[in-house]
C-alpha positions in Angstrom: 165.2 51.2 73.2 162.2 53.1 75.9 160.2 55.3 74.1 159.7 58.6 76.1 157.1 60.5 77.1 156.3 64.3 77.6 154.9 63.5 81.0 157.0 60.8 82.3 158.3 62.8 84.8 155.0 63.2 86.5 153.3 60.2 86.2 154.5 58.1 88.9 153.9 61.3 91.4 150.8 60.7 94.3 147.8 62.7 93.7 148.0 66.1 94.9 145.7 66.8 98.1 144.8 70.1 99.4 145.7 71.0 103.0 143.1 74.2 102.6 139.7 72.6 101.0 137.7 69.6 101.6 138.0 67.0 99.2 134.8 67.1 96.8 132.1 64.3 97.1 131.8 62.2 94.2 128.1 63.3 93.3 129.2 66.7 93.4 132.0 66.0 91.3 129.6 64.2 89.0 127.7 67.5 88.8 130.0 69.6 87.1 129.7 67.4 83.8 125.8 67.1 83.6 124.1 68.4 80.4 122.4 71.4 80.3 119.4 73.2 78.8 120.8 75.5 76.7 117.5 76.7 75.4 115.6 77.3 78.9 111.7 76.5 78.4 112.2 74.7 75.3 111.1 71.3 76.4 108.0 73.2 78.2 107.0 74.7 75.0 106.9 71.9 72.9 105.0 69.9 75.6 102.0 73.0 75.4 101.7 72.7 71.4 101.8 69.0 71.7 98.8 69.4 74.6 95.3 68.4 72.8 92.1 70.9 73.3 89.0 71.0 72.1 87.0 73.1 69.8 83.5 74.3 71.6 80.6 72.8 70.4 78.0 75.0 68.9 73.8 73.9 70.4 71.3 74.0 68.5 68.6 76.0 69.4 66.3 72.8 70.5 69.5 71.9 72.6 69.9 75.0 74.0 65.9 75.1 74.6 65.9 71.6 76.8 68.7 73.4 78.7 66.9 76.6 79.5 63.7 74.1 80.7 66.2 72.1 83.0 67.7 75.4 84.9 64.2 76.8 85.3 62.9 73.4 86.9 66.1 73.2 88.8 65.8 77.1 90.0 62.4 75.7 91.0 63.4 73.0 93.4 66.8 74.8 94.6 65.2 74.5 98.2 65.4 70.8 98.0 69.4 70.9 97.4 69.0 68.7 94.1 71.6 67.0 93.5 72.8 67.6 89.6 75.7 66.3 87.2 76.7 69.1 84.7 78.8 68.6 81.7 80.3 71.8 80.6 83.3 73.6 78.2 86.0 75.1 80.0 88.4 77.5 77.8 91.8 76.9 77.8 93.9 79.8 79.6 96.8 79.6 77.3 95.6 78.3 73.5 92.6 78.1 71.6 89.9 75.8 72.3 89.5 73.7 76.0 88.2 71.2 77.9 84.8 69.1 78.5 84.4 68.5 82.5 81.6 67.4 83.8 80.9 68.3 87.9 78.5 66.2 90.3 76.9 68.7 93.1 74.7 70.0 94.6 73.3 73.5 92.9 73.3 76.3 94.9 72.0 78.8 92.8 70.6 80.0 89.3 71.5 83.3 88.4 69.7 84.5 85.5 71.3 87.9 85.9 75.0 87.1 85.2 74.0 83.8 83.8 75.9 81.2 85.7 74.7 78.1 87.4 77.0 78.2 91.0 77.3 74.7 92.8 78.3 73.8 96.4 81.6 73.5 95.6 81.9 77.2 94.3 82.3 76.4 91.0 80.2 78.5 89.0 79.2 77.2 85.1 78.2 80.0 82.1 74.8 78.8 80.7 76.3 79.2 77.6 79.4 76.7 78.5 76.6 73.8 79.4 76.0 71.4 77.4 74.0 68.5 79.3 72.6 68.7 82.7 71.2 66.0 84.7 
């Protein structure tokens, strides 16, 4: 005795193809079954509280004294285009705390009036963000 089946009747039958569209690539296809995100900018958030900064370091006023020495020798010799490594904080745009970078240039200029040390480059460091200069 043959069992039956709801669908025997169609089995057998050639696959269908369409005399009005193109037949799909494979890849395409493919595409139709890939996950999703369903929470958009999930992953992106966790990477940002997972991302490490620093806390600034507070000087003391001896440190902060040798640094004050070392621009005003420096603003001295600017003529000479010295040639100077600066290690200084950079706040973090989007959570507390930062970064330490340290940037090897010429000096340009010392501007005691907005209190910024500009290089070459056109990066321009805060006094107050410096903490070693060489």
């Amino acid at each position: 005795m043959e069992i039956s089946h709801e669908y025997d009747d169609i089995i057998g039958l050639p696959h269908p193809v369409s005399a009005d569209r193109p037949h799909m690539p494979m890849i395409d296809r493919a595409a139709q079954f890939s996950p999703f995100a369903a929470l958009t900018g999930y992953d992106a958030a966790i990477a940002e509280t997972a991302r490490l900064t620093e806390q600034k370091r507070e000087l003391s006023d001896e440190q902060k004294g040798i640094i004050s020495k070392q621009l005003f020798r420096l603003q001295s010799r600017l003529k000479t285009d010295p040639e100077v490594a600066v290690t200084y904080f950079v706040p973090d745009s989007r959570k507390r705390g930062g970064t330490y970078q340290t940037v090897t240039g010429k000096a340009k200029k010392v501007d005691e009036y907005l209190g910024v040390l500009e290089m070459s480059n056109g990066v321009s460091i805060p006094f107050d963000d410096i903490i070693i200069l060489e």
